[in-house]
C-alpha positions as CSV (number, residue, x, y, z in Angstrom):
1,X,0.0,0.0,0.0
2,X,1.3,3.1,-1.0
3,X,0.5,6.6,1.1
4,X,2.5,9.1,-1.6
5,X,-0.7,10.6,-3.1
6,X,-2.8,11.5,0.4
7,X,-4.9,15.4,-0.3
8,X,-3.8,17.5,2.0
9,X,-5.5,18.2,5.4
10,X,-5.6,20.7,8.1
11,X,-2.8,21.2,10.6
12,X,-5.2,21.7,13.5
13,X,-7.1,18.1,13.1
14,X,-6.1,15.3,16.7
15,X,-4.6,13.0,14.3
16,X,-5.5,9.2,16.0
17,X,-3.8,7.4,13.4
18,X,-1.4,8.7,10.4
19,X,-1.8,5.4,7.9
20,X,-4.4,4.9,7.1
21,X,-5.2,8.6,8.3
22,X,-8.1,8.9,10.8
23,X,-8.1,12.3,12.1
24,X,-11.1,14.1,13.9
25,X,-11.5,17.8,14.1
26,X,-10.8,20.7,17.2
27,X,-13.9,19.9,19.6
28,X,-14.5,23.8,20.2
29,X,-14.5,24.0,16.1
30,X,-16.6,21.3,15.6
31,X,-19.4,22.7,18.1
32,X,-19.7,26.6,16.9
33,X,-21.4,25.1,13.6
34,X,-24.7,22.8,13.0
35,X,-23.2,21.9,9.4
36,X,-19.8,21.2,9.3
37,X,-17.3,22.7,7.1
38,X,-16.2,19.7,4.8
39,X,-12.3,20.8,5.4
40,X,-13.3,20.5,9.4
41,X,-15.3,17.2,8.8
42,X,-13.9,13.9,10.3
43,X,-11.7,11.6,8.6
44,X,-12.3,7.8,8.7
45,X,-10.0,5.8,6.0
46,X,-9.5,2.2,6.4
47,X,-6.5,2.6,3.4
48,X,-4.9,4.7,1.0
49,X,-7.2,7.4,-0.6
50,X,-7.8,6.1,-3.8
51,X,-7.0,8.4,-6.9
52,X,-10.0,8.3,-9.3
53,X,-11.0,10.0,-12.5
54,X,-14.3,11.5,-12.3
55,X,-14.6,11.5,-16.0
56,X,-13.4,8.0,-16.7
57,X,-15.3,6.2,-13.3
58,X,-18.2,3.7,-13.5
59,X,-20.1,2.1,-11.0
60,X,-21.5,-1.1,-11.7
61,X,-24.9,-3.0,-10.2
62,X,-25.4,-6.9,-10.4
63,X,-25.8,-9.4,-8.1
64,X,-29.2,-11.0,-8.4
65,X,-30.9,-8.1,-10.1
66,X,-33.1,-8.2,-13.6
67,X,-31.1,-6.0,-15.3
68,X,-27.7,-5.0,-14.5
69,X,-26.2,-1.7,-14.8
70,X,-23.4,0.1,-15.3
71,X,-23.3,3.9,-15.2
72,X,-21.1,6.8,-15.6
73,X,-21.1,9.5,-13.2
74,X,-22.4,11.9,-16.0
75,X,-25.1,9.4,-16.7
76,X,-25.9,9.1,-12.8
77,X,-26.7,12.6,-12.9
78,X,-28.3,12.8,-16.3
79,X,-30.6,10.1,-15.9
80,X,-31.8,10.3,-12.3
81,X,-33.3,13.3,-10.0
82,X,-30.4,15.2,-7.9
83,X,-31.5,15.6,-3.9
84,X,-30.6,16.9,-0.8
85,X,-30.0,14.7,2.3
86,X,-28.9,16.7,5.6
87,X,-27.5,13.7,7.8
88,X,-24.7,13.2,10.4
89,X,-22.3,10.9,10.0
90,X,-20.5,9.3,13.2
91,X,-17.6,6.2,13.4
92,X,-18.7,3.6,15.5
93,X,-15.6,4.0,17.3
94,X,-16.4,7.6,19.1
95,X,-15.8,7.8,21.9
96,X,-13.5,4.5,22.1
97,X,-11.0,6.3,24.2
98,X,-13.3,6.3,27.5
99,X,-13.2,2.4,27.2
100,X,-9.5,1.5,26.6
101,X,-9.5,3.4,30.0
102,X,-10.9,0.5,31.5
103,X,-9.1,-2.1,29.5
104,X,-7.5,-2.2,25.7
105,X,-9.4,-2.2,22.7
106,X,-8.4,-2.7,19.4
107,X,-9.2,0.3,17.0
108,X,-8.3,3.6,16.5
109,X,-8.6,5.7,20.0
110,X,-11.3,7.9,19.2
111,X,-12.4,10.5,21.5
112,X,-15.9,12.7,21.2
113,X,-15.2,14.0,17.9
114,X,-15.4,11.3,15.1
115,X,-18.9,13.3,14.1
116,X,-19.4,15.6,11.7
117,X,-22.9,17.0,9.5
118,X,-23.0,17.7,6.3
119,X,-25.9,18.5,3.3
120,X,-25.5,15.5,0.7
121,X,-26.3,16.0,-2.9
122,X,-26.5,13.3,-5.1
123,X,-29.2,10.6,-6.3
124,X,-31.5,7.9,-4.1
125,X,-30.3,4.7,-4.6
126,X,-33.8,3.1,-4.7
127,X,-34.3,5.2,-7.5
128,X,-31.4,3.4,-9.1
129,X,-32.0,0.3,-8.1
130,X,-36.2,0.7,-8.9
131,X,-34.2,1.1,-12.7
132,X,-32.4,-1.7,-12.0
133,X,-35.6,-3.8,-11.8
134,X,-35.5,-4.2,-8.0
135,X,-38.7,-3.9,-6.1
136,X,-38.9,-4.3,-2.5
137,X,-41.9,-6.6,-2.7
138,X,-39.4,-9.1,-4.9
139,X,-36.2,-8.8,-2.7
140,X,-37.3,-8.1,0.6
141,X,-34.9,-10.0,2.1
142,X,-31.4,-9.1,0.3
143,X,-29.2,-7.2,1.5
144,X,-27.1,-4.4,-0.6
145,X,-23.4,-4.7,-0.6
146,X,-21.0,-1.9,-1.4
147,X,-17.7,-2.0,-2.5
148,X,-15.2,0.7,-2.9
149,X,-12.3,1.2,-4.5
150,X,-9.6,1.6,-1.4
151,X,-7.8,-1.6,-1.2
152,X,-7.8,-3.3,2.6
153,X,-7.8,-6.7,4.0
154,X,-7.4,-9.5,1.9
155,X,-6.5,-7.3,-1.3
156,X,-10.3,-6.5,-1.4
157,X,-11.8,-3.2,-1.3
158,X,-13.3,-1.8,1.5
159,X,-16.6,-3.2,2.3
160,X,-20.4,-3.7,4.0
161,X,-23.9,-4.2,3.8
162,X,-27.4,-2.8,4.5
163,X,-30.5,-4.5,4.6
164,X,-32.8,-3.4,1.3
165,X,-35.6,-2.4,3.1
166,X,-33.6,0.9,4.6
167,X,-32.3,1.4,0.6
168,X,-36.5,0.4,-0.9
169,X,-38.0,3.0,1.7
170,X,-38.9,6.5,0.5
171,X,-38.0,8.1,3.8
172,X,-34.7,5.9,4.5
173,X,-33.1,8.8,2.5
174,X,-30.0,6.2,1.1
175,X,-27.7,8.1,-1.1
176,X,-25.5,8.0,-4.0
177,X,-23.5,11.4,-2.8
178,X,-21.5,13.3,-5.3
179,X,-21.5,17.1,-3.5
180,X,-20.8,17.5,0.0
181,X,-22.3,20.8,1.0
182,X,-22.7,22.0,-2.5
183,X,-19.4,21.3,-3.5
184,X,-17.5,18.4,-4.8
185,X,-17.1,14.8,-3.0
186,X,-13.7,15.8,-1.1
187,X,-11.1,13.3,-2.0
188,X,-11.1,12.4,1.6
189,X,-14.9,11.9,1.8
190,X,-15.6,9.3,-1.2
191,X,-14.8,11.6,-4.7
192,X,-16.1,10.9,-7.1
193,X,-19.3,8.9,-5.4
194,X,-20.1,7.6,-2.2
195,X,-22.8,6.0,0.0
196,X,-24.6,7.8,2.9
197,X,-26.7,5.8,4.9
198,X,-28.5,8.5,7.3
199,X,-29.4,7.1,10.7
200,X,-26.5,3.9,10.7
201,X,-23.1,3.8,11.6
202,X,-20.1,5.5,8.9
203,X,-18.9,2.1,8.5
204,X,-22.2,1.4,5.7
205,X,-21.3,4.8,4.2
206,X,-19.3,3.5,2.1
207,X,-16.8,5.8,0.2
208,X,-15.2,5.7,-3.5
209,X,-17.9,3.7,-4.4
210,X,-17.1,0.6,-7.3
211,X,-19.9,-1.6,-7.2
212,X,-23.3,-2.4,-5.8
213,X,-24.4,-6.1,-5.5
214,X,-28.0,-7.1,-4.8
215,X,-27.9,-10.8,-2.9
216,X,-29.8,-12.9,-0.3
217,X,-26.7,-13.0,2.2
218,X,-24.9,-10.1,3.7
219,X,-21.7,-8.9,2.4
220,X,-18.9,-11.3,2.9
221,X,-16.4,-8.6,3.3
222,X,-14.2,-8.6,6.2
223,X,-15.3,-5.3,7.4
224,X,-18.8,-6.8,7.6
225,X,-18.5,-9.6,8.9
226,X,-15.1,-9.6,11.1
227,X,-15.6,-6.2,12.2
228,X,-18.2,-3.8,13.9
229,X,-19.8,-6.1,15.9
230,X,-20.6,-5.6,19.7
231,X,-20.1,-8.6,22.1
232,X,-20.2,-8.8,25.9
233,X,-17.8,-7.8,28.1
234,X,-16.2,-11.3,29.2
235,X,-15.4,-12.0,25.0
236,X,-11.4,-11.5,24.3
237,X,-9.5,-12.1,21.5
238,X,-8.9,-15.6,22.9
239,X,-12.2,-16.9,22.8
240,X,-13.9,-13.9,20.0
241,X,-13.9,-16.8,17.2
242,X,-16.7,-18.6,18.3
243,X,-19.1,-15.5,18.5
244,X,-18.6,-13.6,15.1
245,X,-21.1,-15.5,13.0
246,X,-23.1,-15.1,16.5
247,X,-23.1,-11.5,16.8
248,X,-25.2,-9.3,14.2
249,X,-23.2,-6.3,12.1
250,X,-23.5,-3.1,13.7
251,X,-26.6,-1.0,11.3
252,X,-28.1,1.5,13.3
253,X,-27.2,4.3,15.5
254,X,-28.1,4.4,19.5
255,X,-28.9,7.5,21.3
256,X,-25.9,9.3,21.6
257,X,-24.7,12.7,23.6
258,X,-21.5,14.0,24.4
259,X,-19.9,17.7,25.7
260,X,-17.4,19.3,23.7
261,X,-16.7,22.3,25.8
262,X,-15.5,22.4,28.2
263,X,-12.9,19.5,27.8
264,X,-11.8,17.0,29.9
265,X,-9.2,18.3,32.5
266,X,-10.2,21.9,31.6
267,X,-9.3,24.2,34.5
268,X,-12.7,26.4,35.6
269,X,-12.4,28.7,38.8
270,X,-14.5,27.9,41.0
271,X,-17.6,30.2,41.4
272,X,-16.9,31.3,37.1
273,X,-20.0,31.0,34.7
274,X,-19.2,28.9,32.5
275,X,-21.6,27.8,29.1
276,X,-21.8,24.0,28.7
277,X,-21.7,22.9,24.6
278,X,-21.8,19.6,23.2
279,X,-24.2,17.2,20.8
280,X,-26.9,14.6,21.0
281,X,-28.2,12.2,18.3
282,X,-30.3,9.3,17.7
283,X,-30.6,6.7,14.6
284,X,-33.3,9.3,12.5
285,X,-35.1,10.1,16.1
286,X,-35.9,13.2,17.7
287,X,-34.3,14.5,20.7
288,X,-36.6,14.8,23.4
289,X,-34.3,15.9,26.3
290,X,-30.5,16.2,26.8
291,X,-29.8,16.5,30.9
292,X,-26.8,18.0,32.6
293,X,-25.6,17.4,35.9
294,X,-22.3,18.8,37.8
295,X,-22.2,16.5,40.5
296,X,-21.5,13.6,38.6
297,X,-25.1,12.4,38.1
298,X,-26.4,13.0,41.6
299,X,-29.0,15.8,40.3
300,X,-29.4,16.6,36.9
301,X,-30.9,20.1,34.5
302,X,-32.3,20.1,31.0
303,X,-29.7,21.3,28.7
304,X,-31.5,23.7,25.9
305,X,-31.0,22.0,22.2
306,X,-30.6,24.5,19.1
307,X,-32.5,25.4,16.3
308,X,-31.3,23.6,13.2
309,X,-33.3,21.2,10.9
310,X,-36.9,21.8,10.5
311,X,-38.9,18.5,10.3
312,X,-42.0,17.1,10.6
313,X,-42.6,15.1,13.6
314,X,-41.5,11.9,11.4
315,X,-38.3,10.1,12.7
316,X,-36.3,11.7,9.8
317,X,-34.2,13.5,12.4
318,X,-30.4,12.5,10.6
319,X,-28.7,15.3,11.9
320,X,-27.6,15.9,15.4
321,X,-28.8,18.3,17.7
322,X,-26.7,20.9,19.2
323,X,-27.3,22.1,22.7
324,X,-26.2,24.6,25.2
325,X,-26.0,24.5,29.4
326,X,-25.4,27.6,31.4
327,X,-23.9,27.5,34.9
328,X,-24.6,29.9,36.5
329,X,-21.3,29.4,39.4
330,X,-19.2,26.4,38.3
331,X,-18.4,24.2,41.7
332,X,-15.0,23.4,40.7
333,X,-13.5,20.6,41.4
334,X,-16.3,18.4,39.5
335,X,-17.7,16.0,37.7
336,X,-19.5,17.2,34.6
337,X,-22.1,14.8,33.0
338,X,-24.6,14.6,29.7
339,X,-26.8,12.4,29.2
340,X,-29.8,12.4,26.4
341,X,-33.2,10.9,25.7
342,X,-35.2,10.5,22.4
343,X,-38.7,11.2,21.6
344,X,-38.7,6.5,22.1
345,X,-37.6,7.0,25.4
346,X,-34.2,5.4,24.5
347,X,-31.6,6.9,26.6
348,X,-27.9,6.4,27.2
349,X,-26.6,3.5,29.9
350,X,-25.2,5.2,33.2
351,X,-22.5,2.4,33.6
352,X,-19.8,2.5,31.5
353,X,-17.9,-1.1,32.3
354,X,-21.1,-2.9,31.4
355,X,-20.9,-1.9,27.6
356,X,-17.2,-2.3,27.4
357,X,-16.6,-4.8,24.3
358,X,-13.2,-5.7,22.8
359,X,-13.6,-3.3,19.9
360,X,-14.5,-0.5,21.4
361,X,-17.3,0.0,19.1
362,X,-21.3,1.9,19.9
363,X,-19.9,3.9,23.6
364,X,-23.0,5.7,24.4
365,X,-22.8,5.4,28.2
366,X,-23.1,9.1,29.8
367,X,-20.4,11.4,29.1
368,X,-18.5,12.0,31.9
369,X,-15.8,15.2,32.0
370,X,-13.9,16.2,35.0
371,X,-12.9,19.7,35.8
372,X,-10.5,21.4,37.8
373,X,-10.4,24.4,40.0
374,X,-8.4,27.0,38.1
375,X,-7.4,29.0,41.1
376,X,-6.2,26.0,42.8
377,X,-3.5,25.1,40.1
């Protein structure tokens, strides 16, 4: 694998890993904007970044469908409707770091900020597929499987599946994304076309898109099927083999919430205001509360969430909500905590060690900061 032709990227970024580079963005950046700039937006590669003519690419569609295709990305755009999608994208890794602190994970340490939220332009894929002779009464239970063009494990591209009922439904939203907030695909984000699957884990998003394959089984790629997978807490690496055909691929996102400002280890004096930021999302749900507490859980105040998309009262939510605390007199030394609930009643688990799984994968247990007295230091 060759890294000589990576785009360039900003100075400023935590870098987690350099090759592949996964990189995610200043926290106190990432929180003073509801859409993401896409030089600020996260970076998740699981190889190289592929270099790829927009004018010579094709993407192919097969697999068990009446009528294969095989399309140009001028033709993409000539022969099928161009729509918006606002959706947030996260890694299923955020917030890894918080459980290697209790014991090691394999991944990439990920702390609060592998999220970003972006406006995708591009095509439905059901639209596609629909022209492709697929109807969800006929292949209700396929899956689609994505390829892309980044070679990784096993000299295959980069990988995963999503079942065709979240591809077949109107408001499932599944894209074939060329623009990235009215611009280009980024090198670093999928150019010349990728996937965005609003409402599941980045993984599915599959970037540099090749090919689309309709089948009855999901994708045998190793990223699906020996990867992003949540077990419990006693499986290790010693005894993980006999529970990956057990466990089901990671698809949808859980109710998450975490602070971005302050950050952990900030020093506050004691006594200061002090205006609490961070995020909350759930898998295409509404957020019906986010809670704050600065006593480490024992009381707890409803944060105040942002104006950003308007929607219906449909669980179309894809975008994360933004929200805002004020303390009025900062008890320094503490223990800041968030927590948030969606319009389901799914909230986030209080005990962190009972989620704790050897990849590190789906953390959504209440965010927990801890801040120091300024004047004491």
């Amino acid at each position: 694998m060759s890294y000589d032709n990576e785009p360039e990227r900003r100075s400023d970024f935590t870098v987690n890993q350099k090759q592949p580079f996964n990189a995610e963005p200043p926290m106190n950046v990432l929180i003073q904007r509801f859409i993401t700039p896409n030089d600020y937006f996260y970076v998740r590669n699981h190889a190289p970044v592929p270099t790829i003519s927009g004018q010579s690419y094709r993407l192919t569609i097969g697999g068990d469908v009446p009528q294969p295709i095989n399309l140009s990305l001028k033709e993409l755009k000539s022969y099928f409707p161009k729509v918006q999608v606002m959706a947030t994208l996260m890694c299923a890794g955020n917030r890894r770091d918080e459980l290697g602190n209790i014991k090691t994970v394999r991944g990439v340490t990920w702390g609060p900020a592998a999220i970003s939220n972006a406006v995708w332009g591009g095509v439905p894929l059901r639209l596609v597929l629909q022209a492709a002779g697929v109807t969800e009464s006929n292949f209700w239970k396929h899956h689609v499987c994505f390829e892309g063009f980044d070679i990784c494990k096993n000299n295959t591209g980069y990988g995963s599946s999503i079942p065709i009922s979240k591809v077949m439904d109107p408001a499932g939203d599944v894209l074939l994304a060329y623009e990235m907030n009215g611009k280009e695909l980024p090198r670093d984000h999928g150019y010349p076309l990728r996937v965005v699957v609003p409402g599941y884990i980045g993984a599915r998003s599959v970037k540099w898109l090749k090919s689309i394959v309709i089948q009855k089984e999901e994708s045998p790629n190793y990223f699906q099927q020996r990867d992003y997978k949540l077990f419990l807490p006693q499986v290790d690496w010693d005894n993980v083999e006999q529970w990956w055909d057990k466990a089901p691929a990671i698809q949808e996102l859980s109710v998450q919430a975490a602070i971005l400002e302050p950050k952990n280890g900030a020093a506050i004096n004691s006594g200061s205001p002090y205006t609490i930021k961070g995020y909350a999302l759930s898998n295409g749900h509404r957020i019906a509360r986010v809670d704050i507490s600065v006593d480490n859980g024992i009381t707890w105040e409803p944060a105040t969430t942002l104006k950003g998309e308007t929607k219906d009262d449909g669980n179309r939510y894809w975008s994360w909500f933004l929200w805002t605390y004020n303390v009025q007199s900062m008890p320094s030394p503490c223990r800041i905590v968030c927590r948030a609930w969606d319009y389901s009643s799914n909230s986030m688990p209080g005990d962190i060690h009972s989620i704790w799984n050897l990849r590190g994968v789906m953390n959504n247990s209440w965010h927990r900061i801890d801040i120091v007295n300024k004047s004491k230091i």
